[in-house]
N, C-alpha and C positions, 0 to 999 in steps of 0.2 A: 322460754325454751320449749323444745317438742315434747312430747308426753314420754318420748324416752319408746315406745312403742314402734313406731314408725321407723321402717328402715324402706324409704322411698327412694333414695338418693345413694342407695347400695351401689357399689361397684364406678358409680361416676366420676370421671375427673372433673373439679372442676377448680378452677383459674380464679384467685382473690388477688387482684392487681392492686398495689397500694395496704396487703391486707396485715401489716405485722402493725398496725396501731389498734387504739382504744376497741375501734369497732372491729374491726379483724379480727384482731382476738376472740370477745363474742361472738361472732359469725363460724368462726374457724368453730368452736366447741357446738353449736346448733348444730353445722352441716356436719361435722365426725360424728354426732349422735344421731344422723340419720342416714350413717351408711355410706358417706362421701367421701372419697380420695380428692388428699387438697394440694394443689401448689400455689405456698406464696410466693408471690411477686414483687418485690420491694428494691429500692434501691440502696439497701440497708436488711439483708435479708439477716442478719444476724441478730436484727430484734425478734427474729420469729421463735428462736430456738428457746423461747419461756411455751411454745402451745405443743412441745414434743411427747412431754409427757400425757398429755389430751390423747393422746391416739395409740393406736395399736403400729405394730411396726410395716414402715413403708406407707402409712398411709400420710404422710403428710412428706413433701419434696419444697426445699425451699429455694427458691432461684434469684438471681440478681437481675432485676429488670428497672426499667426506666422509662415512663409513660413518652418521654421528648426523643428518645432516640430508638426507633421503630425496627430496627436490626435485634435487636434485645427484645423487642415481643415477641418476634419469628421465633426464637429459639422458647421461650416461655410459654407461648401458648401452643405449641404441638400437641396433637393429639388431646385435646382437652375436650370435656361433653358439654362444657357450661363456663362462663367468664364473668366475674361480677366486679365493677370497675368501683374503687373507693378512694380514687384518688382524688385528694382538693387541697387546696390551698388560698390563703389570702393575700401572697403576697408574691412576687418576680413573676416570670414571665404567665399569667395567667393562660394566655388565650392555647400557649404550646400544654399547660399541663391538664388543665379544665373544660376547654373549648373544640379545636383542633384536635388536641392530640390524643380525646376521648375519639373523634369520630377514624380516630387513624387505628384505635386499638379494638374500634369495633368491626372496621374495614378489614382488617388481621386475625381478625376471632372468626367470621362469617370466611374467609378465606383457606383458614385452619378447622375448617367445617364445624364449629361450634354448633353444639343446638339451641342453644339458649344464651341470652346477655343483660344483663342487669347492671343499668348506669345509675348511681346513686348520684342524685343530686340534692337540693334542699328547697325547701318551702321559698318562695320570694323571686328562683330563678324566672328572670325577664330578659329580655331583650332591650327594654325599652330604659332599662334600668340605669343609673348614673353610676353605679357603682361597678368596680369593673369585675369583682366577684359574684355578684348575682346577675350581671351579664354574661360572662365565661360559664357559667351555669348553664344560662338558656342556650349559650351558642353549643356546648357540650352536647347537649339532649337533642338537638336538630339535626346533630352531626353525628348522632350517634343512630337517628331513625332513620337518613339516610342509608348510613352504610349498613348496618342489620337494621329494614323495617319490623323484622319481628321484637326484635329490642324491647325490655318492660323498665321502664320510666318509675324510679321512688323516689319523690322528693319528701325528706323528715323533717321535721322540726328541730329541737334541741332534743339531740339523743343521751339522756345522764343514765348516771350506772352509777356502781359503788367506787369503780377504780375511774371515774373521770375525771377531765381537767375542769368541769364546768363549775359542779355544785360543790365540789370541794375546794375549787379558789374561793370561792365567798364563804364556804365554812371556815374556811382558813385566816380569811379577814376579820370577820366577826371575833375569833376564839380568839386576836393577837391585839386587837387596837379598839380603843374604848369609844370610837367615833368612827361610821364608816359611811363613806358619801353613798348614795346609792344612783347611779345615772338613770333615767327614765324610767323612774316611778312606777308610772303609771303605761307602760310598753306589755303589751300583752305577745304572751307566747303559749306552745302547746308541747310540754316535753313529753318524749316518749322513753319509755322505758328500750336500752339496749338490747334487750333482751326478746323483748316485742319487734326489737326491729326485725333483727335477723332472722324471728321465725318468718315475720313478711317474706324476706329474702331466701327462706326456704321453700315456703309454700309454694312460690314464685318459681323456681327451679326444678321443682317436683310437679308443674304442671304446666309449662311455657306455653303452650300451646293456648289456654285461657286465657294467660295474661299478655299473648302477642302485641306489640304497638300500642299498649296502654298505659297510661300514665296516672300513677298511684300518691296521695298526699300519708303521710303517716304522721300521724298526732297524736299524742295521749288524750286519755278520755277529758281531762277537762284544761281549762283555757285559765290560767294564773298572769298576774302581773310582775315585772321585778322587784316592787316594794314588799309582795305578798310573798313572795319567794325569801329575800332576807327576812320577812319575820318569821317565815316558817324554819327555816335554818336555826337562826336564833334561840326560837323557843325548843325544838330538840335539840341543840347543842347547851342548853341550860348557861342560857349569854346573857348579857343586858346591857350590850352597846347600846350609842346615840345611835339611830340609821338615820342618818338625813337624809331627806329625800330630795334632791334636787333640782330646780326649773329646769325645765329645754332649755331657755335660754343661757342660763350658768355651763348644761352639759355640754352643748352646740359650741359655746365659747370656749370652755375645756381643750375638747377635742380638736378645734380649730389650733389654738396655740400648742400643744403638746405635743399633737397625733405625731408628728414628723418622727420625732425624737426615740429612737434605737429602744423597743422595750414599752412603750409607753401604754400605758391601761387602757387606754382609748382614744381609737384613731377617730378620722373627721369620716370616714366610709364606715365604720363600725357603728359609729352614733348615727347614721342614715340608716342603716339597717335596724338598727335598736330602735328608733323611733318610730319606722315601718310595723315594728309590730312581727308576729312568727308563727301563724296561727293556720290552718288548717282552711279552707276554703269549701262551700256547697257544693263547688262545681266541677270536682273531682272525686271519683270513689277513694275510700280509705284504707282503715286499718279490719273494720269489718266485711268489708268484700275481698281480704284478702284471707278473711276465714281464722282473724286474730280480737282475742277478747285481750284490749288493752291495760295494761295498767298503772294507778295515780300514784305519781312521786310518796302521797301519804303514809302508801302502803309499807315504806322502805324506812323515808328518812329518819323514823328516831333510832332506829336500830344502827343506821350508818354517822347517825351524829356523836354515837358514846364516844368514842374516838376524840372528839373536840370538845367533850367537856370538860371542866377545869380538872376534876378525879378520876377523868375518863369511867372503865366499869364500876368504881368505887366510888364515884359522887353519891350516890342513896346515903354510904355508909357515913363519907366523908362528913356531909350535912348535918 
């Protein structure tokens, strides 16, 4: 978060498309603490009314928009000073929600004179890619320099927090079942902290002009595996599950038969991605050039694991 100091972002409107989930939320509290008038954009704006109490009055307007049907951004983005697009998805029509229809709402933002536009994408977006998610990625970010060149480009890593879907489905697995498969092992990733993101995403907005047409990787400081990840879980959640680690080949098989099926833990595109790997790259500036001192999952998780120990705060006593 910002040091709470800074009020940079005083008086601006600015535009979080897609912004009532995990990361909106954090973004939405970063940007009201530095002075920012927000309207969320969702098509589901009624999940926002948990960030009202975050703000002072009128400073947050929540609207009903929809990245695929571009009549509904005209009305969303008027008069707005800044647009930060958080829309994604892994699954229906990608290319209109991720690809396209990113470059359609930056075409809309630059048209509704935004100053600034921040397309969140992630670590991995290719072109070149099999998967149609981290193709809709790249297609997203090229569609979106077109229409605003000034546009600044973050692709994250695995962004966890205390309230996310990531590290607490596997806290969740571990606290319930005495064997837990773990799919590739040995797949390196780089989480950043939520919190780290968003101030990216402020800096970012509070100085567009530096970050025009550049494209930023956001990673936590250090580079883990997913076998080192469940045992990190494990041991602050004071667990002592089997974690099986399992070949590619078993995962790769998995996925293949399963993936189809309504729900399924792991699709045959998600185990392509997982075995890719999620790690940060030399050949783009970071989380340091964006003037953010990041920080390790360590620092967090025993405090976020009490929760999943068998006595929860009372395990010391229980024992």
């Amino acid at each position: 978060m910002s040091n709470g100091t800074a009020r940079d972002l005083d008086g601006q409107l600015v535009a979080l498309v897609g912004g009532s989930g995990f990361f909106g939320a954090h973004l939405a509290q970063e940007l009201l603490a530095r002075g920012a008038r927000l309207r969320i954009c969702s098509r589901h704006p009624e999940r926002g009314f948990r960030l009202k109490p975050l703000a002072g009055l009128g400073q947050i307007q929540l609207v009903a928009a929809d990245i695929t049907k571009p009549h509904t951004l005209e009305v969303a983005l008027t008069g707005c000073d800044s647009v930060v697009n958080l829309v994604g998805a892994f699954a229906g029509d990608l290319d209109a929600v991720q690809g396209a229809g990113a470059g359609h709402l930056a075409a809309i933002a630059r048209s509704h004179g935004a100053k600034a536009f921040v397309q969140i994408s992630a670590i991995g977006a290719s072109a070149a890619s099999d998967v149609p998610y981290a193709r809709t990625k790249a297609a997203g970010e090229a569609a979106v320099l077109v229409a605003f060149p000034a546009a600044t480009i973050l692709r994250p890593s695995v962004i966890f927090g205390e309230d996310d879907n990531f590290i607490n489905m596997f806290a969740g697995l571990i606290a319930q079942l005495p064997v837990v498969p773990v799919f590739g092992p040995s797949a390196p990733f780089q989480p950043v902290h939520v919190d780290d993101a968003a101030q990216a995403v402020g800096n970012v907005l509070a100085a567009p002009a530096a970050h025009a047409g550049k494209t930023y990787e956001l990673g936590g400081p250090e580079v883990i595996t997913m076998g080192d990840l469940n045992r990190r879980i494990a041991k602050s959640a004071q667990r002592t599950p089997l974690l099986l680690d399992l070949p590619d080949a078993v995962s790769s098989a998995f996925a293949s038969a399963t993936g189809w099926l309504p729900g399924a833990p792991l699709t045959r595109h998600q185990w392509t991605l997982l075995k890719a790997g999620n790690t940060a790259s030399a050949a783009l500036p970071g989380m340091a050039e964006l003037g953010v001192l990041a920080r390790p999952l360590e620092l967090f998780l025993d405090r976020w694991m009490v929760r999943f120990r068998k006595h929860g705060r009372f395990a010391a006593k229980a024992a």
